[in-house]
C-alpha positions as CSV (number, residue, x, y, z in Angstrom):
1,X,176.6,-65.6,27.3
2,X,177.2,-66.7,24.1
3,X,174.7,-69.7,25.1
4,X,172.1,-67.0,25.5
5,X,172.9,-65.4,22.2
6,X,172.5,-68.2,20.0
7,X,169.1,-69.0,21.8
8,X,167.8,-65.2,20.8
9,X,168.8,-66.0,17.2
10,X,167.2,-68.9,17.4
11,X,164.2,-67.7,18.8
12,X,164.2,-64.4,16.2
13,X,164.7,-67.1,13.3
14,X,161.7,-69.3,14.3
15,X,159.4,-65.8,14.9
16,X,160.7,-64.6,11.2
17,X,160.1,-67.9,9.4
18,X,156.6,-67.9,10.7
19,X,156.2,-64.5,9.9
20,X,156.8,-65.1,6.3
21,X,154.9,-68.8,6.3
22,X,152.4,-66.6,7.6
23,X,152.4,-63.7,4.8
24,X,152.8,-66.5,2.2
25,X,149.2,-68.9,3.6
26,X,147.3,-65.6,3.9
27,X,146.0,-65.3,0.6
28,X,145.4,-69.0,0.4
29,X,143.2,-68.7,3.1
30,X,141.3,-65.8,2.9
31,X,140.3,-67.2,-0.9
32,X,139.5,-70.1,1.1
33,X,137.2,-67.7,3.6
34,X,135.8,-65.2,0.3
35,X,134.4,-68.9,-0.9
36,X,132.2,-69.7,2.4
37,X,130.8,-66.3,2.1
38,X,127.6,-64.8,0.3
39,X,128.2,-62.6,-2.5
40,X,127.2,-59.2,-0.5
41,X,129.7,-60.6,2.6
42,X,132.6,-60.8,0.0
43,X,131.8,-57.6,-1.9
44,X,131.2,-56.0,2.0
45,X,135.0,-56.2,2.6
46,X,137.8,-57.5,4.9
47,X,136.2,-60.3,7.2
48,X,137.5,-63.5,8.6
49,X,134.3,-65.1,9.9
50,X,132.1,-66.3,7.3
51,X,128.8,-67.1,7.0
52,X,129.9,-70.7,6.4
53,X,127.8,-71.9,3.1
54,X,128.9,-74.3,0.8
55,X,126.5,-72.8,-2.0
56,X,129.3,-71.2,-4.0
57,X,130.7,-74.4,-4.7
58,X,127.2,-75.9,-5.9
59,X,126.9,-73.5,-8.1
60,X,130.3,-73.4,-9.5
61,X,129.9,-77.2,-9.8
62,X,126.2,-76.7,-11.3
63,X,127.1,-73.8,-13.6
64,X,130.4,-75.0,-14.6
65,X,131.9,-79.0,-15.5
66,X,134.4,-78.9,-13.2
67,X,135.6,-82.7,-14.2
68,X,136.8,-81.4,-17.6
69,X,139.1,-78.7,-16.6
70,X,140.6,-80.7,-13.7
71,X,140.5,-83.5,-16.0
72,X,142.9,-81.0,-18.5
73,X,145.0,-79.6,-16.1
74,X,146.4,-83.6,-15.2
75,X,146.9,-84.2,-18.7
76,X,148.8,-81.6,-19.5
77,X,150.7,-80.7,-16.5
78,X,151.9,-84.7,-16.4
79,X,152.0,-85.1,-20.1
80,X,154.2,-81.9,-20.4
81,X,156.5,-82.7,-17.5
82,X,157.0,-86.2,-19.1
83,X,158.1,-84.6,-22.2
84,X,160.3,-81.8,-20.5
85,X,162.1,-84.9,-18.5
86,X,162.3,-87.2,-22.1
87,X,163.8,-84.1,-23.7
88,X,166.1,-82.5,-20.7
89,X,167.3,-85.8,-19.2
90,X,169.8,-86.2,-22.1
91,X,170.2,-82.5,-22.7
92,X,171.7,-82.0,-19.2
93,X,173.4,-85.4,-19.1
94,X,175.5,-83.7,-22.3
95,X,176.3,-80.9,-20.7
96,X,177.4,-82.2,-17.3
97,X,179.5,-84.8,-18.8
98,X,180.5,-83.3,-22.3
99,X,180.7,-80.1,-21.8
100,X,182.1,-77.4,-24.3
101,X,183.6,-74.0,-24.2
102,X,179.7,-72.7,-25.3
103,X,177.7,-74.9,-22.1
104,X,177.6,-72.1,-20.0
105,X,177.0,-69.8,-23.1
106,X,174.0,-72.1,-24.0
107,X,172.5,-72.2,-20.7
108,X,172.5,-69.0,-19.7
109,X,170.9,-68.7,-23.1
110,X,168.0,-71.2,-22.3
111,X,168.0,-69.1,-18.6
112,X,167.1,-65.9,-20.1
113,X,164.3,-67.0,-22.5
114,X,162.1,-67.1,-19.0
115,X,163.5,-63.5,-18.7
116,X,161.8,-62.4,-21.9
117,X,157.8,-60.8,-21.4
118,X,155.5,-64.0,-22.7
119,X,153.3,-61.1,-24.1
120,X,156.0,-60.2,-26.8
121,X,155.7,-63.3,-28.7
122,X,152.1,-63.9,-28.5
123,X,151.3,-63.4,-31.9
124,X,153.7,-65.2,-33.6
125,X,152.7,-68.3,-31.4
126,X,149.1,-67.7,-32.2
127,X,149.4,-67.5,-35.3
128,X,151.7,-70.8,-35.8
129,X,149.5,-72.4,-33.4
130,X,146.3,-71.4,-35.8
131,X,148.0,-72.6,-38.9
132,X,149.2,-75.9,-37.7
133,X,145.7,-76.9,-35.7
134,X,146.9,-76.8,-32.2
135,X,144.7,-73.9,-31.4
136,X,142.4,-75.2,-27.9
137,X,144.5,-78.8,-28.1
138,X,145.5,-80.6,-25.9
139,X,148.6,-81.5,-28.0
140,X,149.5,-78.1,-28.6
141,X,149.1,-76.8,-24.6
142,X,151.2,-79.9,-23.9
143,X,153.9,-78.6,-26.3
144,X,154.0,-75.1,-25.4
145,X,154.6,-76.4,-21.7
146,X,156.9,-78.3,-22.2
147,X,158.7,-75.4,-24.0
148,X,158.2,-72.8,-21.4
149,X,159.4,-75.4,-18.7
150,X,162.0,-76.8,-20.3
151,X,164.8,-74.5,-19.5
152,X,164.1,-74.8,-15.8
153,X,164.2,-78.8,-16.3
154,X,167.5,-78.7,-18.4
155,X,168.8,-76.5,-15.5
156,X,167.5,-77.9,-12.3
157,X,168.9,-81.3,-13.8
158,X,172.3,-80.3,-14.7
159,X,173.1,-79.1,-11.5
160,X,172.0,-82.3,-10.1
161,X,174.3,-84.7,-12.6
162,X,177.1,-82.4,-11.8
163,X,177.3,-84.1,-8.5
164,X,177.2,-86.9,-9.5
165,X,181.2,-88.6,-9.9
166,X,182.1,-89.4,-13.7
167,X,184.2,-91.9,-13.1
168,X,181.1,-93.9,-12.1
169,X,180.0,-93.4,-15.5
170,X,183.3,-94.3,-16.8
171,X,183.4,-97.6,-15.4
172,X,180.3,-98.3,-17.2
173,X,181.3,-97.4,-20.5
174,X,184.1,-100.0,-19.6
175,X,182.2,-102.3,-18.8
176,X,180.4,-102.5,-22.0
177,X,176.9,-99.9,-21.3
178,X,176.1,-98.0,-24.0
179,X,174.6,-94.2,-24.6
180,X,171.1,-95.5,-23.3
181,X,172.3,-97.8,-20.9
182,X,174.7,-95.6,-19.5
183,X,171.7,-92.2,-18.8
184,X,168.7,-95.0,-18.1
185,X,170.3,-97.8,-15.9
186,X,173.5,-95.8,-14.4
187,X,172.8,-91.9,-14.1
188,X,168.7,-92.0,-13.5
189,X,168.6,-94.1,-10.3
190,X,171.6,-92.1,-9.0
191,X,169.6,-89.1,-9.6
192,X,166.1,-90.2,-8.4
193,X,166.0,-87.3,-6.0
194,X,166.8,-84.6,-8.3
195,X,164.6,-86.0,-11.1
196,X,161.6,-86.2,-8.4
197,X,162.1,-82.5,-7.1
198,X,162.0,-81.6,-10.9
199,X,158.9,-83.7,-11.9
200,X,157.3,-82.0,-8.8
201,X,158.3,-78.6,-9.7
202,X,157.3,-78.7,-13.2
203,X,153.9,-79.8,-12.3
204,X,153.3,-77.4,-10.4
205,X,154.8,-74.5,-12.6
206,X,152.8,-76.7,-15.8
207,X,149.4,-76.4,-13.8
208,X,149.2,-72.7,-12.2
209,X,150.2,-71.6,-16.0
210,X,147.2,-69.2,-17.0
211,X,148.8,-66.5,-19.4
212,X,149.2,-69.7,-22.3
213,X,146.3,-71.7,-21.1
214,X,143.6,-68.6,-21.3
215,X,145.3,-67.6,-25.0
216,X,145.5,-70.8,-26.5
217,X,142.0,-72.6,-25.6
218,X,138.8,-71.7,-25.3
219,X,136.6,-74.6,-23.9
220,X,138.3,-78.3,-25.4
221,X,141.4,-78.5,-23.6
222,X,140.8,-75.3,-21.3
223,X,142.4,-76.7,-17.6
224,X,141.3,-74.7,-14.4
225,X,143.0,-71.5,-14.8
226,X,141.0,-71.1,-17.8
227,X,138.2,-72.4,-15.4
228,X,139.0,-69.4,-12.9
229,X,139.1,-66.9,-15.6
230,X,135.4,-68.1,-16.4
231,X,134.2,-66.5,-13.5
232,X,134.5,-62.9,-14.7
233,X,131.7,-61.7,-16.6
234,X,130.7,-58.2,-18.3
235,X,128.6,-57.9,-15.0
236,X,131.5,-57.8,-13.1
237,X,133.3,-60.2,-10.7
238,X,131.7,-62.4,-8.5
239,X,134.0,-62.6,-6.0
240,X,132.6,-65.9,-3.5
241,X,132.3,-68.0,-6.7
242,X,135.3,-66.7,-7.6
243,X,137.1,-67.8,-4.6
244,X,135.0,-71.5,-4.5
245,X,136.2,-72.0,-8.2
246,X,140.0,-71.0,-7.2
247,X,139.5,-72.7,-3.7
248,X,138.9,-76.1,-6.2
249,X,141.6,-75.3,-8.5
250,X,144.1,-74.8,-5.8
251,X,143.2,-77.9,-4.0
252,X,144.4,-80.8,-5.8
253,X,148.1,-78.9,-6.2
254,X,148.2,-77.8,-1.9
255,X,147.7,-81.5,-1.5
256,X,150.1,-82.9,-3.8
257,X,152.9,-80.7,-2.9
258,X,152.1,-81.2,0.9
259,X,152.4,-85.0,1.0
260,X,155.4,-84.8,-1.4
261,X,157.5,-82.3,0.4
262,X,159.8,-84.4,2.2
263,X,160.5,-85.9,-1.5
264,X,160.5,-82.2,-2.6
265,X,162.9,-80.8,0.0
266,X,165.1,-83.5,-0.3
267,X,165.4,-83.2,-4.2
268,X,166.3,-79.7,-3.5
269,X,169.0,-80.3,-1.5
270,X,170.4,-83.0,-3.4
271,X,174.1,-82.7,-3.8
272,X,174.2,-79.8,-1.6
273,X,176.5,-81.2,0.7
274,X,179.5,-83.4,-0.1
């Protein structure tokens, strides 16, 4: 009996999880369909078969330089993870192994700035953004990314130094490390899999970015969200191109996160179990 109840929980937990897998691939792949159709197909409706023609993505490739944006999108998604990790690597190691009575205070702090609407402080940034040159950079992108990141990093890589023992650090201090020594040669390579899962992760929240990117460029360091938003023209939307051009931009991320997933996962669940 009871062997029969664990298999129907079993088999309800794999039908739910593909359910959801299910919900979540949908609209990846009915962009992907929209793309193969003719304009008239993807204004016509809902519609699964396509006609099959690659044309949309000549002529987003004809139309637009595709090599630039993708080109931007690298940069600064790397370039601002980089930063996020040089900045949160020793932020987090502070607070996991000198923590004060205010740690929790400060990072709840740092939590809630990704609470607060990025429309509200929009001008301000503009307008600091006009007045020191960063405006359509790809210096100044790279720096807001980092900023609007950086509270996930600090977060994602405390957690992860919390598990690891401090009396291993300890013992390097005796033995003669110092401040450097002890976060680059001691704490880092014991928290490879954390670091990973957050370089991942902030890649992938640094490229899908659009509300920053759209606002703060306008064709020099514009990546492919910017690219996207190209697409829609006082004629209206052109829904197959539409779809080709997010079909391209999606692409490179779905095949980076798929072949580092195991890597991803595992960074996840690092320290989960002791």
């Amino acid at each position: 009996m009871a062997r029969s109840v664990t298999t129907r929980h079993k088999v309800i937990a794999t039908v739910a999880a593909w359910a959801v897998a299910l919900l979540i691939f949908f609209p990846i792949l009915y962009t992907v369909v929209t793309s193969l159709k003719t304009e008239p197909e993807a204004i016509a409706g809902f519609n699964l078969i396509p006609s099959f023609t690659l044309d949309n993505y000549v002529t987003v490739q004809t139309q637009r330089d595709y090599i630039k944006p993708f080109t931007n999108s690298v940069i600064l998604s790397v370039g601002s993870t980089i930063l996020a990790l040089i900045i949160g690597i020793p932020s987090a190691w502070a607070m996991a192994f000198s923590p004060t009575k205010r740690t929790k205070d400060v990072l709840m702090w740092m939590l809630s700035t990704k609470m607060m609407p990025a429309v509200a402080v929009l001008v301000p940034i503009y307008l600091m953004f006009r007045d020191f040159g960063l405006l359509d950079t790809r210096i100044g992108l790279t720096i807001m990314l980092t900023l609007i990141n950086l509270p996930i990093v600090i977060w994602m890589l405390y957690t992860y130094f919390r598990e690891i023992p401090g009396e291993i650090l300890e013992a390097a201090r005796m033995d003669g490390a110092g401040l450097w020594q002890e976060i680059v040669y001691v704490l880092t390579p014991m928290a490879v899999p954390g670091i990973a899962s957050t370089l991942l992760l902030n890649i992938i929240l640094a490229w899908n970015e659009s509300f920053w990117t759209i606002r703060l460029t306008t064709a020099t360091a514009a990546p492919l969200t910017a690219f996207i938003a190209s697409f829609s023209s006082p004629q209206g939307l052109f829904w197959a191109k539409l779809s080709a051009a997010s079909t391209m931009a999606i692409a490179p991320i779905l095949i980076m996160g798929w072949f580092s997933q195991k890597q991803l996962v595992r960074g996840l669940t690092f320290g989960a179990v002791k």
